[in-house]
TIVEX-212872 format. One record per residue (C-alpha): residue number from 1; x, y, z. Coordinates in steps of 0.5 Angstrom, whole numbers. Last residue first. Example, Ala and Ser with C-alpha at 12.3 -4.5 7.8 and 13.67 -1.06 7.14 Angstrom:
residues 2
(2 (27 -2 14)) (1 (25 -9 16)) 
end
This chain:
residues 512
(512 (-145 61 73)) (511 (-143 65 68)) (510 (-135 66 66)) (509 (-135 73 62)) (508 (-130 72 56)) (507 (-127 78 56)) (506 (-128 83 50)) (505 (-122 89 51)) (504 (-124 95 47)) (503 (-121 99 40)) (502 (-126 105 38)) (501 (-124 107 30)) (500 (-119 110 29)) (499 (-123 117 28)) (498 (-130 117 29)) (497 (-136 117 24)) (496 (-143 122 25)) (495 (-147 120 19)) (494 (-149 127 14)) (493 (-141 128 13)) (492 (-136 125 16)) (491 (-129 128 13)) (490 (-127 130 21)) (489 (-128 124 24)) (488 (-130 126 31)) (487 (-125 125 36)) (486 (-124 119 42)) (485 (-127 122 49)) (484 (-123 115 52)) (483 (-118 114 48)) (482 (-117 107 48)) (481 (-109 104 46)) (480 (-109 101 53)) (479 (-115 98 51)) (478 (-121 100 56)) (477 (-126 94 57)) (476 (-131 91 56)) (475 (-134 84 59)) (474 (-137 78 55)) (473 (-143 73 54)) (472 (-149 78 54)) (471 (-146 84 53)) (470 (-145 82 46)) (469 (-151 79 45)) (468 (-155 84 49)) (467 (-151 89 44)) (466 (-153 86 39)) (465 (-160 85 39)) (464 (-161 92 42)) (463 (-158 94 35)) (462 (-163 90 31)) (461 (-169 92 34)) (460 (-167 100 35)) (459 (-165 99 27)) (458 (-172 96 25)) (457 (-176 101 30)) (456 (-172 107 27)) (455 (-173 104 20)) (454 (-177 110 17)) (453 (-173 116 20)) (452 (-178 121 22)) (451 (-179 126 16)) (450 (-186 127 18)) (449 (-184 129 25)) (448 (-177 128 28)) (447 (-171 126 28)) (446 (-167 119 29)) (445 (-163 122 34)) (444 (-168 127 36)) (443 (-168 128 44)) (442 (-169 137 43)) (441 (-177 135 45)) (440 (-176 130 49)) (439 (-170 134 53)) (438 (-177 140 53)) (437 (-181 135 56)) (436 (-178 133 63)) (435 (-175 125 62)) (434 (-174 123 69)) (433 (-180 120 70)) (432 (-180 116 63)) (431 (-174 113 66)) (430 (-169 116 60)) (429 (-165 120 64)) (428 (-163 113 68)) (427 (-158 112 63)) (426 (-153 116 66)) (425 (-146 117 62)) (424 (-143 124 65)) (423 (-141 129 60)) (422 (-149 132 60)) (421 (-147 134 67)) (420 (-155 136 68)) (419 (-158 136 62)) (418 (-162 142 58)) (417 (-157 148 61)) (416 (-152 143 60)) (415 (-152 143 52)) (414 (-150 136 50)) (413 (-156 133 46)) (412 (-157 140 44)) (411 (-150 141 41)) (410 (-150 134 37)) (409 (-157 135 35)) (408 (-155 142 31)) (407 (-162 143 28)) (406 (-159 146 21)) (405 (-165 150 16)) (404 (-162 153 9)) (403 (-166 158 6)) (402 (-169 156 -1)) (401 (-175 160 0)) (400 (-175 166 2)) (399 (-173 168 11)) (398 (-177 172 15)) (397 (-174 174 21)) (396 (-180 177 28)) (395 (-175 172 32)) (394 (-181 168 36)) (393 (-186 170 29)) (392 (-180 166 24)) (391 (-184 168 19)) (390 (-184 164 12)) (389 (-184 164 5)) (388 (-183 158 2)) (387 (-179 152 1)) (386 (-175 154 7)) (385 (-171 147 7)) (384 (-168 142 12)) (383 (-163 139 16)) (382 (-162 135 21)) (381 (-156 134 25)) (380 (-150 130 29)) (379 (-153 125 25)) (378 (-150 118 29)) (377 (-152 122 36)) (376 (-147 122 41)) (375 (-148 123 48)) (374 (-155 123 46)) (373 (-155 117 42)) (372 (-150 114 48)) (371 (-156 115 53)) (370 (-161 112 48)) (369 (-156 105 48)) (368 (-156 105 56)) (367 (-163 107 56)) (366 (-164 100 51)) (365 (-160 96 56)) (364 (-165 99 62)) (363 (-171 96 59)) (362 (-169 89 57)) (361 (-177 87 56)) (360 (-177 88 48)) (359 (-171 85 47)) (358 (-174 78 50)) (357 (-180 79 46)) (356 (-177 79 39)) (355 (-173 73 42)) (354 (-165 71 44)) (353 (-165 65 48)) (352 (-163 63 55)) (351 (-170 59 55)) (350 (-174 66 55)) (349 (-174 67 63)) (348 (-167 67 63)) (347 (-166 71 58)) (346 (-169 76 61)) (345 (-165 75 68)) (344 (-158 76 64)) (343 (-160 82 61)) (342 (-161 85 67)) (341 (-156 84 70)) (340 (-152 85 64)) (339 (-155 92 65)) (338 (-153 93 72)) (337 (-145 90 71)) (336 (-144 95 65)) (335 (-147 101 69)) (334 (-142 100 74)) (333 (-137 98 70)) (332 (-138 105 66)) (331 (-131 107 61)) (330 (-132 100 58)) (329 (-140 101 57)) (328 (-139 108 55)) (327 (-135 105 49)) (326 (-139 99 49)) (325 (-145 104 46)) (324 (-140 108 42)) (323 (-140 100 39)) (322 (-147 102 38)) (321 (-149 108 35)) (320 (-143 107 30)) (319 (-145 100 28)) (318 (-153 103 27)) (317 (-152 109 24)) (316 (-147 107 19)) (315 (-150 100 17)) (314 (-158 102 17)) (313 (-157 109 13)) (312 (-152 106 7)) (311 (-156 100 5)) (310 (-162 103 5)) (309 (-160 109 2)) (308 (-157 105 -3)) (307 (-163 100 -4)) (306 (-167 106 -5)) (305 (-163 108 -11)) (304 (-162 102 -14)) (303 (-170 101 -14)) (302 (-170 108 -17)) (301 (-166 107 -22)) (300 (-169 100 -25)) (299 (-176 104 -25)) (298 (-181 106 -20)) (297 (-186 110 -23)) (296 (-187 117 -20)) (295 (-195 121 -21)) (294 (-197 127 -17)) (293 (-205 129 -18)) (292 (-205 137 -16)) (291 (-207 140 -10)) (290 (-212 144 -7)) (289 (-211 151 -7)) (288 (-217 153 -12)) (287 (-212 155 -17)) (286 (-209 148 -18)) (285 (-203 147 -12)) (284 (-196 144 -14)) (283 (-190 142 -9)) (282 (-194 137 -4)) (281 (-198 133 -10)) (280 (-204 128 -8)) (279 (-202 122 -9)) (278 (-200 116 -15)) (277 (-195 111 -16)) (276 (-196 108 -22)) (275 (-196 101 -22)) (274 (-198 95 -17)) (273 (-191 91 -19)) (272 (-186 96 -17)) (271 (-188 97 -10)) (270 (-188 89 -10)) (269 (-182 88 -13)) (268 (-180 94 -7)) (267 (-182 90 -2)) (266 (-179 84 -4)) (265 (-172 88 -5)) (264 (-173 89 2)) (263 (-174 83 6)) (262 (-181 79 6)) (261 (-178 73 5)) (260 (-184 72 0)) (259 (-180 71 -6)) (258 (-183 78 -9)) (257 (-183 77 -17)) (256 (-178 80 -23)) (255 (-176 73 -24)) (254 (-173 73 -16)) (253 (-166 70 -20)) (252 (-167 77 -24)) (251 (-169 81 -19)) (250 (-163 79 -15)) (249 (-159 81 -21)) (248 (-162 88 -23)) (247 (-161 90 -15)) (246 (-153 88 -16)) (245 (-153 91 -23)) (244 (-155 98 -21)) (243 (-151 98 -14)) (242 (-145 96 -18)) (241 (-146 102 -24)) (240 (-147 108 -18)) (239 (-141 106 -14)) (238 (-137 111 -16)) (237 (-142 115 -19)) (236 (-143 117 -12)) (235 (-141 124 -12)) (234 (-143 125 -20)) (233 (-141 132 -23)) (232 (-147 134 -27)) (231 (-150 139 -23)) (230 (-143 143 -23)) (229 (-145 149 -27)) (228 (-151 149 -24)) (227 (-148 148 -16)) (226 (-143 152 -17)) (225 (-141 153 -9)) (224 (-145 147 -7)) (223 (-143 142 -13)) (222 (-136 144 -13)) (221 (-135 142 -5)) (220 (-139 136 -6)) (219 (-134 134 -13)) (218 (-128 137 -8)) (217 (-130 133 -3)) (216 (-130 126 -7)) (215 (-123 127 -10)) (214 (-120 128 -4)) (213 (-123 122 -2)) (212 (-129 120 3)) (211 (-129 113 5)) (210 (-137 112 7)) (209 (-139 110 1)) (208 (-134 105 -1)) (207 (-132 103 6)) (206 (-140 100 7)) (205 (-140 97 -1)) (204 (-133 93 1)) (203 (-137 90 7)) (202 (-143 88 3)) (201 (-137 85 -2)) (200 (-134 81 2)) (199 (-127 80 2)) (198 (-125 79 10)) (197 (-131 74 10)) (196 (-132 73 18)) (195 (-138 78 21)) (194 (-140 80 12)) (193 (-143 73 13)) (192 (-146 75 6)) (191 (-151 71 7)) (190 (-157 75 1)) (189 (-164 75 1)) (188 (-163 83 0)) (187 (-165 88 6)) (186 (-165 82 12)) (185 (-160 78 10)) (184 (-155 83 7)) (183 (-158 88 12)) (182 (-156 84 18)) (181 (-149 82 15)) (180 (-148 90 14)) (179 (-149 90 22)) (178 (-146 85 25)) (177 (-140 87 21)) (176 (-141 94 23)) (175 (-140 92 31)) (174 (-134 88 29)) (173 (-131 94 26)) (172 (-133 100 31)) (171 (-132 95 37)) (170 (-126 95 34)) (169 (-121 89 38)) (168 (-115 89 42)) (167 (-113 81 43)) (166 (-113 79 50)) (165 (-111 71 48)) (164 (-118 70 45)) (163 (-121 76 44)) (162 (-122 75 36)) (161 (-125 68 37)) (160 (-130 70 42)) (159 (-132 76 39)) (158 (-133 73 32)) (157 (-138 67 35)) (156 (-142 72 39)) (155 (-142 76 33)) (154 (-145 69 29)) (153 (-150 69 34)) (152 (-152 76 33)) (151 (-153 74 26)) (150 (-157 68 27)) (149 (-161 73 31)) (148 (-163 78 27)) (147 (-164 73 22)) (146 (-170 70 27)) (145 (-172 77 28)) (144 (-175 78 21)) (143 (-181 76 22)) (142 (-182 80 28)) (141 (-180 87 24)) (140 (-185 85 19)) (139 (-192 84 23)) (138 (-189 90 28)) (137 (-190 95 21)) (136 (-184 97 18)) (135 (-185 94 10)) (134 (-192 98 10)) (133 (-188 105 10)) (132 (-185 104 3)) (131 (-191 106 0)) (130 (-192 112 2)) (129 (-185 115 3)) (128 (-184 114 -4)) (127 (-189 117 -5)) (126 (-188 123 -1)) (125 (-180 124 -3)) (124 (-182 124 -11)) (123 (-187 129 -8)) (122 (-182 134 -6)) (121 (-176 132 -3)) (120 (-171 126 -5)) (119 (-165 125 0)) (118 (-167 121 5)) (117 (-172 116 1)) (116 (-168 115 -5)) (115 (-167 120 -11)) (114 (-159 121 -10)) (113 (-156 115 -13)) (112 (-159 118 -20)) (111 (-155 125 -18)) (110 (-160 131 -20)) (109 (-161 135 -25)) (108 (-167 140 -24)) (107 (-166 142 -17)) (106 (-159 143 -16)) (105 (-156 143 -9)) (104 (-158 136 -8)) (103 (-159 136 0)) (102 (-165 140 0)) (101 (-169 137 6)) (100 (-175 138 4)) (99 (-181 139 7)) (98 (-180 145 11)) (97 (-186 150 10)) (96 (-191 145 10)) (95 (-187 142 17)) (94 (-191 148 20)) (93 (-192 145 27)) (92 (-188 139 26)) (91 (-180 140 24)) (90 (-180 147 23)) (89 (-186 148 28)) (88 (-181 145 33)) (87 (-175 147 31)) (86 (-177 154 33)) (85 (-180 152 41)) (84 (-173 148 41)) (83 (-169 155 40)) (82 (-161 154 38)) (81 (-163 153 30)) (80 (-157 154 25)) (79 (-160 159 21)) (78 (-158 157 13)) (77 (-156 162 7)) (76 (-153 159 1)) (75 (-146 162 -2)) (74 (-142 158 1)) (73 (-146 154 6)) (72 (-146 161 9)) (71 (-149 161 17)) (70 (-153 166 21)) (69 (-155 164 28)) (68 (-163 163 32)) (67 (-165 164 39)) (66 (-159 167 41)) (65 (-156 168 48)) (64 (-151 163 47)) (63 (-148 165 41)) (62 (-141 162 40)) (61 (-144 155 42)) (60 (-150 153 37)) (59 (-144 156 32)) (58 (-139 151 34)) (57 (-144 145 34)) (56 (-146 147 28)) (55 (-139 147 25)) (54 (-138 139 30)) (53 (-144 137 26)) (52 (-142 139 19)) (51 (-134 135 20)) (50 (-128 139 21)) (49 (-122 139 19)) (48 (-124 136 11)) (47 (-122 142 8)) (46 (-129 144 6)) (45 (-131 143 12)) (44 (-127 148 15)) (43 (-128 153 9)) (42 (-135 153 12)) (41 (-137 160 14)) (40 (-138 162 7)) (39 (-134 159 1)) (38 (-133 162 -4)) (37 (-131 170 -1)) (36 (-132 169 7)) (35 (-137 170 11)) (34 (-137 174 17)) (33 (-140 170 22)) (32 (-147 170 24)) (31 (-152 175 28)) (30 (-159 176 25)) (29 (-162 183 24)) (28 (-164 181 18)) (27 (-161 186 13)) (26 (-154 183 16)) (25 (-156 176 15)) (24 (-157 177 8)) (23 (-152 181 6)) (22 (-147 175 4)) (21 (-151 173 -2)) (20 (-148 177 -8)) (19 (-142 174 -5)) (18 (-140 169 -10)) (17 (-144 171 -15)) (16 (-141 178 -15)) (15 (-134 176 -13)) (14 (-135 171 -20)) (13 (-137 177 -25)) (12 (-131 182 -23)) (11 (-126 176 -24)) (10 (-130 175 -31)) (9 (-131 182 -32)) (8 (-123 182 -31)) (7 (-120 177 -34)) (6 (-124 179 -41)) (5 (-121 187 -40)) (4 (-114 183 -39)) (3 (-116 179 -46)) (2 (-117 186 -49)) (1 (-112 189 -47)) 
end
């Protein structure tokens, strides 16, 4: 009798925490779906049948007439953003309001792999980001441009060697290749010729972070539904372990000192080796209102964590973007013919090879690779959180702290009331005189405001360089096995990533 009474307080218990939420929307005036106990409206996330991005885009589209949609992740309430006046302060105008990104569900323990610059809130975040900013100034990504090119070469070399004989290749795989090779040399010292070594252990770290097991979304899952019963489950300690010893290796062959290779464990040495970390405070304010003296120190976790994230954004983002690139590329001869056109007479200005400035004059190439972003932005999202009270005036809804924000950059991208036939692959949208306000206010693929990504310079130059050096020496074309609107992984994540693969024909082109 007892033990039924203990079962039943328990049972009576969980659906009061697991739905003590679900009115939030509903006093708010705020039209939403009905959630659903545990999970919220995103049981098909959890099951792994549908990404976040293709869930926001879901929402954006069912309510066409709001400015704003109601959401549970689980038991958290988030708006799905539809207005672009909205997502502007959010982003920029009022960006005090929404500094984190709210990504650890817990607050007080958070995973050591997750306190890097993306995931990281608060001041730990402000700190990071202001050191870290001098590592991507023009004067350092020029001197990084001789790698670049020298893994762009060796892509040319892959290409032609796998393409012989007409062989189907995945221009996501190369492209990811290119990429992961890139970052080794430019992000640690290290070759770790990830284009032809089948057993690179760079190439094994990307597959490792991005292959989402059962296991690993089940952990999210737990994580989100009770995030502090669950804080201590680990989702990256898969890997946790190899990225410390890595970072403490190359620090160890450096003499824990900069090597002037100018990469990014130079960087990080030399934020290690001016001391403490100190600003002004973002999350805590003496009574005067003026903010109180942050202080971080980066130890051997931090320095494993950024060299994670630095890892983790530059490869999925950039090889997604640009095989995607080729795949529109394949399905558009025309488009094809004129931005290697162009490509071909800049090259020629610059002894036929690749430089820094030659990539800065290929103009349409690089509205080729941003009209493939709109199409199909590498973050089909952003997200933030309310990290304090605040009136969203266009709607007169006030959300508390800890409300979820979702900018469904997917949906936007592809909305036709903001683009004309937006299924339609037309780089000329990006001529600066074409490109009306409102599309470069929803245009966000790398986000937007003080959160912006900090390498977009760095991954626009590095996948320009791939892309010409591709183009350059080869035509692309539909396989037979090619699908032409191929689908959304559905275990993607944060990072928009495509099931299959993109399988092209690479042709040698027979240049005069």
């Amino acid at each position: 009798m007892i033990i039924t009474a203990l079962i039943l307080v328990a049972l009576a218990a969980l659906y009061y925490y697991n739905t003590r939420t679900f009115n939030y929307w509903k006093d708010r005036g705020v039209k939403h779906d009905k959630p659903m106990l545990l999970f919220g409206n995103n049981l098909s996330n959890y099951l792994m049948k549908k990404s976040v991005s293709e869930i926001a885009t879901d929402m954006y589209f069912k309510y066409p007439n709001e400015k704003i949609v109601g959401f549970f992740r689980s038991t958290r309430p988030e708006l799905v953003i539809r207005d672009p006046g909205i997502m502007k302060k959010i982003l920029t105008v009022d960006f005090i309001h929404f500094y984190p990104r709210g990504l650890n569900a817990n607050k007080t323990i958070i995973e050591p792999m997750m306190r890097n610059l993306f995931f990281a809130d608060g001041d730990m975040w402000r700190l990071l980001r202001q050191r870290m900013t001098p590592a991507f100034t023009s004067g350092k990504l020029k001197a990084m441009f001789p790698l670049i090119v020298e893994r762009a070469e060796r892509l040319q070399e892959r290409t032609l060697a796998t393409a012989a004989g007409g062989r189907t290749i995945d221009a996501r795989d190369l492209m990811a290749r290119y990429t992961t090779d890139f970052i080794g040399a430019c992000g640690f010292g290290l070759d770790a010729d990830s284009i032809n070594n089948e057993t690179s252990a760079f190439r094994k770290l990307g597959h490792q972070i991005f292959d989402v097991t059962i296991k690993d979304a089940i952990v999210a899952m737990l994580k989100e539904i009770f995030p502090r019963a669950c804080a201590r489950l680990k989702y990256m300690g898969k890997m946790e372990q190899d990225l410390i010893d890595l970072v403490n290796e190359i620090q160890r062959q450096r003499n824990y000192e900069p090597s002037g290779r100018n990469d990014f464990i130079d960087l990080l040495l030399e934020i290690k080796k001016k001391g403490t970390m100190i600003g002004e405070s973002i999350e805590k304010f003496k009574p005067d209102g003026t903010p109180e003296q942050a202080t971080l120190e980066l130890d051997e976790i931090l320095m494993a964590a950024q060299v994670f994230v630095f890892f983790a954004a530059g490869f999925e983002t950039s090889s997604s973007a640009t095989s995607f690139t080729l795949h529109q590329l394949a399905y558009n001869p025309d488009v094809q013919k004129k931005v290697q056109s162009e490509i071909d007479s800049v090259l020629e200005k610059h002894d036929n090879k690749l430089s820094y400035e030659a990539i800065k004059e290929m103009t349409y190439l690089e509205w080729c690779f941003r009209e493939a972003m709109r199409m199909f932005p590498s973050l089909g999202f952003l997200i933030r959180e309310c990290a304090r009270t605040y009136t969203i005036q266009e709607v007169d809804v006030t959300i508390d702290e800890g409300t979820g924000i979702v900018i469904p950059l997917q949906a936007l991208h592809n909305d036709p009331i903001f683009w004309d036939q937006p299924e339609e692959f037309r780089p000329e949208r990006f001529h600066p005189d074409e490109l009306n306000s409102i599309q470069k206010q929803i245009y966000l693929p790398f986000g937007e405001g003080p959160r912006v990504c900090i390498g977009e310079r760095l991954g626009l130059m590095q996948s320009m360089a791939g892309l010409a050096a591709i183009l350059s020496k080869f035509k692309v074309e539909p396989a037979p096995e090619t699908i032409r609107k191929p689908r959304v992984e559905p275990k993607s994540s944060i990072v928009q990533g495509i099931r299959g693969g993109l399988p092209l024909l690479f042709k040698e082109r027979k240049t005069v």
